[in-house]
MARTOR-467620 format. One record per atom (N, C-alpha, C, O, CB): x, y, z. Coordinates in pm, whole numbers, plus 50000, padded with zeros to 5 digits. Atoms other than C-alpha are relative to their C-alpha. Glycine has a CB too. Layout:
BEGIN
XYZ...
***
This chain:
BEGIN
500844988150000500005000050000500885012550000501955015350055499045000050123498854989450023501185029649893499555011150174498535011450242499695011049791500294993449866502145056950215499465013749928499535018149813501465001750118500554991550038500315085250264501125015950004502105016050079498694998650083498734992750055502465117450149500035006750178499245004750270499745013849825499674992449849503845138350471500685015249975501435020350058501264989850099499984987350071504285170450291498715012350037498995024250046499924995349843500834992349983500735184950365499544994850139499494982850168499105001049889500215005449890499605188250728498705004350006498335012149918500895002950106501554998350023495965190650797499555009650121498425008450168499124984250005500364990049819495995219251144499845009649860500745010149776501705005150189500634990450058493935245950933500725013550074500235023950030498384997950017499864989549946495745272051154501434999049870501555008949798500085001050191498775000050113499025263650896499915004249845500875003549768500474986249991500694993850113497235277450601499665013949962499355018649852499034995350000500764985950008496295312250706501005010249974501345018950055499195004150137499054990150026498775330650519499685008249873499255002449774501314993749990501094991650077497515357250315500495001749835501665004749814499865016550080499754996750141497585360749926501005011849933501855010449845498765002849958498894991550011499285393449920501504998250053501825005250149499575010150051499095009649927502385375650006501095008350014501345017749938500374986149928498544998949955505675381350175500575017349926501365018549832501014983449923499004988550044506705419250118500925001950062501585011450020499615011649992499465001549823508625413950458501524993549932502664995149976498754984950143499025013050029510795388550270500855006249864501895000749828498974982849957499314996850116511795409949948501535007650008501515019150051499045008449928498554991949964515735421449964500045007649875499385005349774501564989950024499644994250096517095445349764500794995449900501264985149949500375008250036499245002750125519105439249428501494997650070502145005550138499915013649880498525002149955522295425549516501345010349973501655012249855500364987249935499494990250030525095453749591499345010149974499815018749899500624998149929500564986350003522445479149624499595004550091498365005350088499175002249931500694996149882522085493449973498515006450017497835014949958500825008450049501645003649897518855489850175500125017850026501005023250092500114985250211500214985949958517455529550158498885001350166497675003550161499155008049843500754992449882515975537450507498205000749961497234995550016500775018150010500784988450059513525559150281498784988449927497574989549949501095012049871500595009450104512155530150039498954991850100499304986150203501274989449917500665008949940508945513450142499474986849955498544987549874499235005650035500775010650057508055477450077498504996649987497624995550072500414991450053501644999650005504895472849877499694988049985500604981849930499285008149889500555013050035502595437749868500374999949825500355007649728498154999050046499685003950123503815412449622498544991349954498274979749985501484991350004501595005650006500055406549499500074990549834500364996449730498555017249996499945009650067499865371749270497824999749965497304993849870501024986250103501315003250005495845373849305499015003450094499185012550175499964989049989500885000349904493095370849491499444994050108499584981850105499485000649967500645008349890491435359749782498414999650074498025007950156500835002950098501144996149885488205356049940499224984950064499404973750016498605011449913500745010349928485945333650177498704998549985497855007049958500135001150121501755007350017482775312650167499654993450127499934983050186499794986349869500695007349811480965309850498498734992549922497674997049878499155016850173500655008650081479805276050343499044996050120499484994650235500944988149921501405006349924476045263850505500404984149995500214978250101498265003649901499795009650009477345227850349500474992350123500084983950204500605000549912499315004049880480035227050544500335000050130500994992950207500505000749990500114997049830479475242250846501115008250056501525009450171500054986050091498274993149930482865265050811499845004949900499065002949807501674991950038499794989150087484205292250655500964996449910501834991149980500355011950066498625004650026487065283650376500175009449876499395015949806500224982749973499144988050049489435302950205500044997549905499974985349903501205003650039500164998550120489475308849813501155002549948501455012950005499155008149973498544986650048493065321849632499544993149821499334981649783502674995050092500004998050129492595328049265501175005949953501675016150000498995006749965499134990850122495205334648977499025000549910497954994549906501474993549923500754990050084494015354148722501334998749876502465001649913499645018550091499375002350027495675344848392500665016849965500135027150008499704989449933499214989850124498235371548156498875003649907498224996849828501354991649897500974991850100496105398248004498215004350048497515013450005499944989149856501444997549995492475391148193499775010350057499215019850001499254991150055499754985849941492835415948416499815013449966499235022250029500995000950019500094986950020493285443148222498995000549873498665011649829501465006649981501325003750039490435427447993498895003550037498564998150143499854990750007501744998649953486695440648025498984986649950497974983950014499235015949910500825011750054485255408147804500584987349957499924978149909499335004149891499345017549980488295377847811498814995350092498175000950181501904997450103500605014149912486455346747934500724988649960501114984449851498344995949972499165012150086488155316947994499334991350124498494993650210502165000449974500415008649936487945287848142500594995950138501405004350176500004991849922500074998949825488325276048528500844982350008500584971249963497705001650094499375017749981490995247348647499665004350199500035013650269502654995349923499795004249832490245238649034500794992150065501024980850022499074995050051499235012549972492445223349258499505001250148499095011750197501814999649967499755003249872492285209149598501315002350070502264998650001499734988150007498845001949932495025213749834500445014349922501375013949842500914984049980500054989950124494735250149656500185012150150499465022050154498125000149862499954990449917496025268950007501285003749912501784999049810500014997150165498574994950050499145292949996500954991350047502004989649985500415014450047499015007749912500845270550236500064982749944500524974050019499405001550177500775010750054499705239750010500814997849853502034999349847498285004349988499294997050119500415236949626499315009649897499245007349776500304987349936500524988450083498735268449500500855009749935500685013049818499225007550076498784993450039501925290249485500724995049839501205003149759501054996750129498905009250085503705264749223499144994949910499644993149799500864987450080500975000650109500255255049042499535015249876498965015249767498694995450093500354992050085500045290448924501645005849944501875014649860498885010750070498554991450063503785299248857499554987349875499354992149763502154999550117500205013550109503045264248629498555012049881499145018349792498974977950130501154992650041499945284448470500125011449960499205016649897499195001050079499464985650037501985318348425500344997449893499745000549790501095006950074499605000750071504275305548261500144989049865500994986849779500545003050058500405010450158502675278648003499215013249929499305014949807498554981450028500714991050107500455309247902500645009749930500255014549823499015006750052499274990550049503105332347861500894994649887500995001849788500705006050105499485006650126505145309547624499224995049888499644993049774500664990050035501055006750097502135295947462499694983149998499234976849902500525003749854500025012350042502055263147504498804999550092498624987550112501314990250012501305002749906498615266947756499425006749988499725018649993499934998950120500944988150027495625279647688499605011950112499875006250218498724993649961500094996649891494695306947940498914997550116497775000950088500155009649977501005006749884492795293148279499985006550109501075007250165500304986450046500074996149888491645309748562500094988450124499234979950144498875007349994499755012349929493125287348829499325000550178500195002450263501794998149991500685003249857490975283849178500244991450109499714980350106498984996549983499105011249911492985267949497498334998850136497625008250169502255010050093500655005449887490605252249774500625002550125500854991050162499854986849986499525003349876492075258050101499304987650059498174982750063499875011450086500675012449845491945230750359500085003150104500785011550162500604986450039500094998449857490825225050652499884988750074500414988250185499015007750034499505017049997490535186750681499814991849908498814985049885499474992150095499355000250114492215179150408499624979450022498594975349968501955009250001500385013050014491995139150465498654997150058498534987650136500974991850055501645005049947488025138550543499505006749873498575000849819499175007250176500854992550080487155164650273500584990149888499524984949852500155017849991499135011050124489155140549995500124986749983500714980449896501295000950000500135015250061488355107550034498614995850066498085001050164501424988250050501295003949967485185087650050500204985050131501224980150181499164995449830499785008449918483855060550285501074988550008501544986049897499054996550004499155014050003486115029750362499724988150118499444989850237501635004350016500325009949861485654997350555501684995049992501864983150017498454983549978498945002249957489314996250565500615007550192500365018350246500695005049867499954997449879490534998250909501175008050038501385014550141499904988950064498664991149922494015012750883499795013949922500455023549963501914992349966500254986750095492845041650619498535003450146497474999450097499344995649758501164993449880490155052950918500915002950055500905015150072498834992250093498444995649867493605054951154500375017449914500945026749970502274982449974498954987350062494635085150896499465012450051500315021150066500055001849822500324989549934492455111451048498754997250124498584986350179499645010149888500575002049877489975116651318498404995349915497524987749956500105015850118501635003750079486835115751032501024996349866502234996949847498415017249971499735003750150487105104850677498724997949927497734997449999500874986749986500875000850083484735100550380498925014049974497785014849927499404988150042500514986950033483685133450351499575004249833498605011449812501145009450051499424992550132484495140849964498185000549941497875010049869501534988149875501124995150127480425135249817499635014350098499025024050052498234986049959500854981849944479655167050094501085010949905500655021049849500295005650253499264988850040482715185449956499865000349866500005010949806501375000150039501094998850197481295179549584499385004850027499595015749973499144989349899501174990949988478295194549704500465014250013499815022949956499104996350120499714991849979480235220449817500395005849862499585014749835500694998750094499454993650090481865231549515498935001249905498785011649842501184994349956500794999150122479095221749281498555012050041497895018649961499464981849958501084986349978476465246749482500635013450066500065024250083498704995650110499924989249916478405267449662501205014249932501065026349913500504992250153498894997650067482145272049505499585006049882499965017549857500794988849981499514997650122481335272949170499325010149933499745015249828500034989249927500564988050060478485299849130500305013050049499865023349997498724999250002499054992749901480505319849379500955005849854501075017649822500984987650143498544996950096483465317849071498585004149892497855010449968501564982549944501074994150080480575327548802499775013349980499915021149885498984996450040500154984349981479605357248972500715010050001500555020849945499635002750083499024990550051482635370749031501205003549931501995012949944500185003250055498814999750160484945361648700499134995949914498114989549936501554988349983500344998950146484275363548334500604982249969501774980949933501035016049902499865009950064484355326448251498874992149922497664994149929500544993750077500605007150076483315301948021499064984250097498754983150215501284996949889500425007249985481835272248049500274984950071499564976650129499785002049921499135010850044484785247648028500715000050159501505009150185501135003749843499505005149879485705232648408501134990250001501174981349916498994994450063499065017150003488715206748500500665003450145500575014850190501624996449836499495003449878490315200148812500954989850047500654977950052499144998050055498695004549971493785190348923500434994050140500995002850205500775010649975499215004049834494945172049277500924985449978500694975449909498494995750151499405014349970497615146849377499764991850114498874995650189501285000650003500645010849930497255119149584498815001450054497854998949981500674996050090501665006349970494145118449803499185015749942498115018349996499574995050232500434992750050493315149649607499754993949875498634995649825500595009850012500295004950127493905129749276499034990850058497964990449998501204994049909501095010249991491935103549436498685006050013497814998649966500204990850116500784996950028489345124749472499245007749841498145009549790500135003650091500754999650171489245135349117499404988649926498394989149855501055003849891499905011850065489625099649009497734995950043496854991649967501724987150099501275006449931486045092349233499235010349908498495007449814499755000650194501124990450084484545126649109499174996549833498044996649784500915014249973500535006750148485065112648739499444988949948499074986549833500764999149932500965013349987483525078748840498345001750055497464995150000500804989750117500674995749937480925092249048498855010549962497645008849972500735002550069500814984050034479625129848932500495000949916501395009049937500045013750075498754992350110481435132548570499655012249924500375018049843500464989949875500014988950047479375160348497500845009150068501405017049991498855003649992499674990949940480795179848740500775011149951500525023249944500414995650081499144990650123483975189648517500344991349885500264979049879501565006750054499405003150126485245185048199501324993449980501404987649872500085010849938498555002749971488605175448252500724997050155500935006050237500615012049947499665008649893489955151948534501434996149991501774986749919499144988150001498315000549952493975154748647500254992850102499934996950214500645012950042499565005949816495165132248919501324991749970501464981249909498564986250096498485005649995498905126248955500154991750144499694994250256501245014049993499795009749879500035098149177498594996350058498654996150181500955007150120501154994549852496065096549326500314983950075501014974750033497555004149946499725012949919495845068849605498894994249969497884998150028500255000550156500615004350041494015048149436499624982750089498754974850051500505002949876500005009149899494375020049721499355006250068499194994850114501084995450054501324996149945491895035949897498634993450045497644995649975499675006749926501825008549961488595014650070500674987749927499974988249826497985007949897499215011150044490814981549933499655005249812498755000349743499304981350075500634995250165490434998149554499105001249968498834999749849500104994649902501565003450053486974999449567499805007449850499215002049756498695007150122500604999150088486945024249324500334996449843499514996549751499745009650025500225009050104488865007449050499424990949962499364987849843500554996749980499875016650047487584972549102498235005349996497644996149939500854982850143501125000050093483914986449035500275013849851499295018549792498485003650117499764989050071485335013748794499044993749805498364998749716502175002950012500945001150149484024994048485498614996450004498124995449891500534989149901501845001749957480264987248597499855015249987498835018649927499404992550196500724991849986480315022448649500235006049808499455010249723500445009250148499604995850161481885031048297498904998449881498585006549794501274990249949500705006150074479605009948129498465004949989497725004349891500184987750040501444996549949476375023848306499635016249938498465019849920500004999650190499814986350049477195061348171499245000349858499264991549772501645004049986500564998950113475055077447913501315009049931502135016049991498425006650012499664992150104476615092447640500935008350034500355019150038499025006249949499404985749944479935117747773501185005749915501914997249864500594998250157498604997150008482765138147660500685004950077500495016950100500285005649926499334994049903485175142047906501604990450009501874979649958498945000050143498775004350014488695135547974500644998850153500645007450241500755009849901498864998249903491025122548225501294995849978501394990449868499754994650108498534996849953494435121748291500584994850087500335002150182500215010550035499165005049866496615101948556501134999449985501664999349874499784987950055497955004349988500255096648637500254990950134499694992950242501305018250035499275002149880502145075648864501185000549996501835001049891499814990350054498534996349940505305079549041500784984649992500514975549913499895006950187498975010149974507905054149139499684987150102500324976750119501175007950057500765012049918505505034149390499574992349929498984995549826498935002550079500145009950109505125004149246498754994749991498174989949894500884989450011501495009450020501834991549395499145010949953498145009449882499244991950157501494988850050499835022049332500075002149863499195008449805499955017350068500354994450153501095022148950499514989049967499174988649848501165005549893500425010550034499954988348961498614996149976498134987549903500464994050068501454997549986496424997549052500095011849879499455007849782499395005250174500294993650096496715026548815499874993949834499064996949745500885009050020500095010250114497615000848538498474993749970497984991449859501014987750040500955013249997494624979548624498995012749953498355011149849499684988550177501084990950064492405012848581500135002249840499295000049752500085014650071499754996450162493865022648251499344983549906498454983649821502255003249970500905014650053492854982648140498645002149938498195001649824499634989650129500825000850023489864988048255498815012749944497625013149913499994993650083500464983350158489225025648050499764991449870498704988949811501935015449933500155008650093490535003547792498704993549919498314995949805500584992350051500695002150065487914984147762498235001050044497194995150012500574989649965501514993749956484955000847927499265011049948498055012649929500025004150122500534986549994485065035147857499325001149828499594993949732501425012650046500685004050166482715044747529500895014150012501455020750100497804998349933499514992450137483855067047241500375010850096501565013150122498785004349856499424985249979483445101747433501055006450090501505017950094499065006850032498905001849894485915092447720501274997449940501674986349905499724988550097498334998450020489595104347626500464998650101500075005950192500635012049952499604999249891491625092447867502214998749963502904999949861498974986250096498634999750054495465089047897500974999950153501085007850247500245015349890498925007749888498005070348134501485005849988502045003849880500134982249968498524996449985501395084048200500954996250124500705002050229500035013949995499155007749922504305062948400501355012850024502215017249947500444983849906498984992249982506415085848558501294994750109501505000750214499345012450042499085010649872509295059748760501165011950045501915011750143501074981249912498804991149944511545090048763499945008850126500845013250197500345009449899500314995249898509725105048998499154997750142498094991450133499755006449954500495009349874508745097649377498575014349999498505025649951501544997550191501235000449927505175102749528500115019450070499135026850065500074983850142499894985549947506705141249707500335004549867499995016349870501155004050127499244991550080508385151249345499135004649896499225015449837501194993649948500605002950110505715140049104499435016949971499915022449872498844986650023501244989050043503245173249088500685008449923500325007049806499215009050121499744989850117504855198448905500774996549880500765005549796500675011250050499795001050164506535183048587498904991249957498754988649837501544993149947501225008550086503265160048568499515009749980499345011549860499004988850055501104990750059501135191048581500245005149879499325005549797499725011150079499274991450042503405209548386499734988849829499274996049740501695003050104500455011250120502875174648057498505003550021497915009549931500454980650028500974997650066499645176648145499025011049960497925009249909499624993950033500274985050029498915213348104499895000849831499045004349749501375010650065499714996250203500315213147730499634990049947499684991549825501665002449922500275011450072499205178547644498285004449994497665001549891500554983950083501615000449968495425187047744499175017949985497995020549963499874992950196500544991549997495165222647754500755012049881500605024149894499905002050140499784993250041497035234147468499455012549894498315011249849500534994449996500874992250071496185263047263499794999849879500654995849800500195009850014500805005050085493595263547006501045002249842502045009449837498425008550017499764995750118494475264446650499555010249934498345012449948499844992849942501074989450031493915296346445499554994749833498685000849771500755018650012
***
């Protein structure tokens, strides 16, 4: 069984660091004395705001990038990538420098990118389990169909109202964040359009949701939608990822693009940003004129 990562900690007080980030922290140009006189101004990447969610019973924190150019746009609309695990203290910082700079070279179309803060990060991200040592991982678990609800009534007309976007949704997390994409796109596949999950822990509830993944495949009316996975260098979880890709293979109908990527070079902490970074330009490149 693959371990669970030890990179993100789940005390919601480790999160509350504000969007206008670090002016405290900016030095001057090397060999250019520090003026007295000079005042440091916020290094502002975006936005922020909160949803005192009824769902959830808590308030949680929002940080938006805003791609190159919308900004100073009155009628760009684009489209909306979400991620989980979308605090500053999280991987929101490094999902949008990834998102700067695919749009600025061209190789990504432009996306308004939307981070989730957490607050219990292993209850809001994975579903029930009658496994006994995955219950040991936090104090609750199986949360993730309330935190769908959340996004799908609360989050997402929230982002509507106040950005110029389109239509076109997708959503990015690794491990029990990818695993919750992986469920979302088994589960709710309207929800978004496009389904990212690098490394997800797909050992989860003893695999439940691969080993019914093709009953549910099969049961689907009519979709177009796409996902996306990667694994790392863990061997059993690419082993379960294998067994999903199989069973895409030979479940999924016509409108389901999907697409497997083996990444052994990289471990379970390294994977997220050169997978995002493939699947950014593989999935979201820009249109033809």
């Amino acid at each position: 069984m693959a371990m669970l990562p030890k990179t993100k900690d789940d005390d919601p007080m480790n999160y509350r660091i504000p969007l206008l980030a670090f002016a405290s922290l900016l030095l001057p140009p090397f060999g250019t004395p520090a003026n007295a006189d000079d005042k440091a101004a916020p290094l502002v990447i975006g936005e922020t705001f909160t949803i005192d969610s009824k769902i959830l019973n808590e308030k949680r924190r929002i940080n938006v990038y805003m791609p190159p150019g919308y900004p100073e746009s009155s009628d760009l609309r684009v489209p909306v990538l979400y991620m989980p695990d979308g605090g500053m203290a999280e991987d929101f910082l490094h999902v949008a420098g990834l998102v700067q700079v695919s749009v600025g070279n061209g190789t990504m179309r432009p996306f308004l990118l939307v981070g989730i803060e957490n607050t219990q990060r292993r209850h809001d991200l994975t579903g029930p389990t009658e496994n006994e040592n995955d219950k040991k991982i936090a104090p609750k678990v199986g949360g993730s169909e309330v935190f769908r609800k959340f996004i799908r009534d609360e989050l997402m007309p929230q982002v509507k109202r106040r950005y110029r976007t389109t239509a076109e949704t997708a959503i990015v997390g690794e491990s029990l964040a990818g695993l919750f994409a992986i469920e979302t796109f088994l589960v709710d596949p309207d929800l978004f359009d496009t389904y990212i999950a690098l490394d997800p822990s797909l050992w989860w509830n003893n695999q439940k949701l691969v080993n019914g993944a093709g009953q549910q495949l099969i049961s689907w009316p009519k979709l177009n939608k796409t996902v996306y996975f990667v694994s790392s260098e863990e061997k059993e979880n690419a082993k379960i990822m294998q067994r999903f890709a199989e069973t895409l293979a030979k479940n999924a109908l016509p409108g389901i693009h999907w697409h497997y990527e083996k990444m052994p070079e990289e471990k379970h902490s390294t994977i997220y940003h050169p997978a995002a970074l493939r699947a950014f330009r593989e999935l979201f490149k820009p249109m033809s004129k």
